[in-house]
C-alpha positions, 0 to 999 in steps of 0.5 A, a space after each residue: 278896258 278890253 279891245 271895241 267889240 265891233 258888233 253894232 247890235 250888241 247893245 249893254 243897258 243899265 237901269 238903277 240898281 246896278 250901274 257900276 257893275 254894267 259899266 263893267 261888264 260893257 268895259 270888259 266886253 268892249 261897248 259902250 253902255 246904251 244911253 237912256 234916261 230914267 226920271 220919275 213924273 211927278 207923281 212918282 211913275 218911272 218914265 224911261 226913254 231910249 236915247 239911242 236906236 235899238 231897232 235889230 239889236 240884241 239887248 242886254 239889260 242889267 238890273 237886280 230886283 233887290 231895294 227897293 224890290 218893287 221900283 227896281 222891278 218896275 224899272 226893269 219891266 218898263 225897260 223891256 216893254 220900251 225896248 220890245 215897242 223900239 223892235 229889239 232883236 233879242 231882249 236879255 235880262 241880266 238879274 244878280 239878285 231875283 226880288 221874290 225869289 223866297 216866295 217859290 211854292 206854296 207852303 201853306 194854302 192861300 200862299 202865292 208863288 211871286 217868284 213865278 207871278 215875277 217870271 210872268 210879268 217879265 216874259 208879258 213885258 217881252 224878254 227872251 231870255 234871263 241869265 239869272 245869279 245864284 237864285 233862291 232855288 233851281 226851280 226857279 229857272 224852270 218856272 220861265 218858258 224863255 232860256 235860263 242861264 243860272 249863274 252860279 257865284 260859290 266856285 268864284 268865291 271858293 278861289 278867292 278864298 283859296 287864292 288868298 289863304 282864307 280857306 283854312 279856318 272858314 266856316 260856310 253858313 246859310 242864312 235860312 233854310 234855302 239856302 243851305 244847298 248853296 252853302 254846301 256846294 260852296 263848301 265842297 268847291 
């Protein structure tokens, strides 16, 4: 575990679809992960309390959108209203999977674009700013009017394969369409 960082306002918060990696990313950046709770009443609505004051602070919230897609997303828009309502300074979103990403325009009439409707209901509910991991498609980040940070996972996982000799008889493939421009930027890393 890295030093304590010693700013009281950097708050780290995990909900369920990724527990182990925000206990890592707290240990790496030296807090510990703020303490909520999240239950479910018993007809199946998420309930999520804060346990601890938030009030000024700058948040990170860690929470993919992948399965279940929809309770993971409510979770995380639930989490941003309570953190908005408890008077958070900054609310960032940390998603490494962004759940209706596939749906980014509209290839037939009648189609909805969900990746946007998620990015509405995301900025509604209060964030400031998404710091996104390898998304279906740039176009993504530009359908948020808050700052996007777009990861990008390929140069980490062409050292590895570099690192450890893999890179010799590998084959980079994609598994559909979109993300074929993926695959290429990983194979020229």
């Amino acid at each position: 575990m890295s030093e304590k960082y010693n700013d009281p306002k950097l708050k780290i918060f995990a909900l369920n679809s990724n527990k182990p990696l925000a206990q890592r990313i707290a240990d790496e950046v030296g807090v510990d992960l703020g303490k909520t709770s999240v239950d479910r009443f018993s007809d199946g609505e998420i309930r999520i309390n804060i346990e601890e004051s938030i009030r000024g602070c700058h948040v990170y919230v860690i929470q993919s959108t992948s399965a279940p897609v929809n309770d993971n997303l409510m979770e995380l828009l639930i989490m941003v209203d309570a953190l908005r309502r408890a008077s958070a300074e900054t609310i960032n979103v940390v998603i490494p999977y962004y759940g209706y990403a596939r749906q980014d325009r509209k290839a037939r009439s009648r189609e909805p674009i969900t990746a946007k409707l998620v990015a509405n209901m995301l900025e509604t509910a209060g964030i400031t700013r998404v710091v996104a991991l390898d998304l279906h498609a740039a176009q993504i980040q530009g359908f948020f009017d808050v700052p996007v940070d777009h990861l990008m996972g390929a140069p980490l996982l062409a050292d590895y394969f570099i690192n450890h000799g893999l890179d010799e008889d590998a084959v980079v493939v994609s598994p559909d369409h979109g993300g074929v421009t993926r695959a290429r930027a990983w194979q020229n890393s």
